[in-house]
N, C-alpha and C positions, 0 to 999 in steps of 0.2 A: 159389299161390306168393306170396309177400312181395316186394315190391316196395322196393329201397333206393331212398329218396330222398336224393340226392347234393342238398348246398346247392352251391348256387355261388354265389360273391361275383360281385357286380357291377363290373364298370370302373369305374362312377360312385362308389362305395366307397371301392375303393381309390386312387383318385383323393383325397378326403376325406381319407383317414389320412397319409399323402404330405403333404397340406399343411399339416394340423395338425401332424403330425411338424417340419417343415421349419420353422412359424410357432414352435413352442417352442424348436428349436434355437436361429436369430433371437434369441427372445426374452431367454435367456441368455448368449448371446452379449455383446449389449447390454448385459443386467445387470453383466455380468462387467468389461466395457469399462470403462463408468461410475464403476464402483464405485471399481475400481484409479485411473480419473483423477480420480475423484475425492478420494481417499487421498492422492494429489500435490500435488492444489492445498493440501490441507488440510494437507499436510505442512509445507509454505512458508509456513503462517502463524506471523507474528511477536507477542512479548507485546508488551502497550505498557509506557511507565512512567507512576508519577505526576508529576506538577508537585515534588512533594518532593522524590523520590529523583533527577527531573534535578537539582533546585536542589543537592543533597547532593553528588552527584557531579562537578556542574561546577565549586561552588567549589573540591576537591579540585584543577580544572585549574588554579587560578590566575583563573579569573574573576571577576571583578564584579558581583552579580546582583543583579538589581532589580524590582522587581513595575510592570507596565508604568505603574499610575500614578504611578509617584515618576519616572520619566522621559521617559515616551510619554505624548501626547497622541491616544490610541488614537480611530479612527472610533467611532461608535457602533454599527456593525454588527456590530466585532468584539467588543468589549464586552459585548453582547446575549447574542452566542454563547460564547462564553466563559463554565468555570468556575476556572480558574486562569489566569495565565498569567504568564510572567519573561522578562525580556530580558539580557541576560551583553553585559559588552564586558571584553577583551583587551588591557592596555595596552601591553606587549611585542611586540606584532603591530600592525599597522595593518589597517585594518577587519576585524578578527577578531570577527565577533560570531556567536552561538546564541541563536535565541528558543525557545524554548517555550511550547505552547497547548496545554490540556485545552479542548477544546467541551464542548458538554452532550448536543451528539450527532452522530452521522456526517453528517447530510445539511449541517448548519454549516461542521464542517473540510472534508470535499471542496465545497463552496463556496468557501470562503479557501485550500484547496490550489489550486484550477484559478485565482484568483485571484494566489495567487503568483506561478504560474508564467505568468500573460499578462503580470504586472507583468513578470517579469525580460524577456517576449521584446520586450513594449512599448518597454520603456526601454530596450533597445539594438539598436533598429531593426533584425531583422535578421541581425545582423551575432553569431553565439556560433553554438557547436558545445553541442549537446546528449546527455544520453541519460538515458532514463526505465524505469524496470520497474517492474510490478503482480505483485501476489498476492492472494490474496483479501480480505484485511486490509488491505492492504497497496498503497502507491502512493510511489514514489519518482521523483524529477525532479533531477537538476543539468545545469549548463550553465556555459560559461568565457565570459567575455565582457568588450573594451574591459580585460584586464588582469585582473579578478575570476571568483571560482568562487563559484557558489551553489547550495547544497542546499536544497530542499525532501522532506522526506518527514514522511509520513502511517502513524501504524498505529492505524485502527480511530477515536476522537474524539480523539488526540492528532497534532501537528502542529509537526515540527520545522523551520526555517529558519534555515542559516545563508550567511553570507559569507564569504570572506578574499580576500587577494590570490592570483591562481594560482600563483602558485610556490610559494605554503604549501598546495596543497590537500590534501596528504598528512594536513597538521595537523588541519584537520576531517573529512577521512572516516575519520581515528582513533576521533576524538571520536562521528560516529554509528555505526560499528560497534560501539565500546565502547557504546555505547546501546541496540544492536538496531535500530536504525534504517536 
């Protein structure tokens, strides 16, 4: 007579398939996670402009614009880094003013971004209400303070800074929405 041989799986087996099973599940799970957060972040990023099309567009506001050496006596640090850069002043407002800076590269502007914004918390001891968001590209700062509002943002090696009095802040977060900033 013939003798059937029955296989039997071992526990230790399917133990084995169980976790492999479960490490792939995991695995895309993650993938999936990722992917989608990372589609968000990426979603939220913003174009930059050039130094041109600010300079085109701002004079359109009514501003004054000037390439920082015809009326700043710019550090040399920003100079270095820097490949364009314009300053605008606002005669109809009081200290209404928008700088603009093309760097030559991102490790420069978030240099003078994080700069900016110690200057503003420096010089007013303290004492201002702030709020900042990030994106990928993307790093924005204002704060109101001793009577002024000031914006700093960042997209990618450009680097917007402006001021006004706070009861005009409406005026310049016009100005950097219309910018994408």
């Amino acid at each position: 007579m013939e003798e059937k041989k029955s296989k039997k799986i071992s526990l230790s087996t399917i133990i084995c398939c169980v976790i492999i099973l479960l490490l792939s599940v995991t695995i895309l799970v993650i993938y999936f996670y990722y992917n989608n957060l990372t589609k968000t972040i990426e979603g939220s990023d913003k174009n930059m402009i050039t130094a041109e099309k600010f300079k085109e567009y701002i004079e359109t506001k009514g501003f004054n614009v000037h390439k920082e050496d015809e009326i700043y006596n710019l550090a040399a640090t920003i100079k270095e880094g820097t490949k364009q850069s314009y300053f605008t002043e606002k005669n109809d407002k009081d200290d209404f003013r928008i700088n603009f800076f093309e760097f030559i590269d991102e490790s420069n502007v978030m240099y003078h971004y994080y700069q900016a914004v110690l200057s503003t918390e420096t010089n007013n001891n303290g004492m201002f209400t702030e709020n900042s968001e990030k994106s990928l590209n993307h790093t924005k700062y204002s704060a109101v303070s001793n009577g002024n509002y000031i914006v700093v943002s960042r997209i990618k090696d450009t680097l917007i800074w402006g001021t006004i009095n706070a009861e005009n802040r409406q005026d310049l977060d016009n100005i950097i929405e219309d910018l994408g900033y």
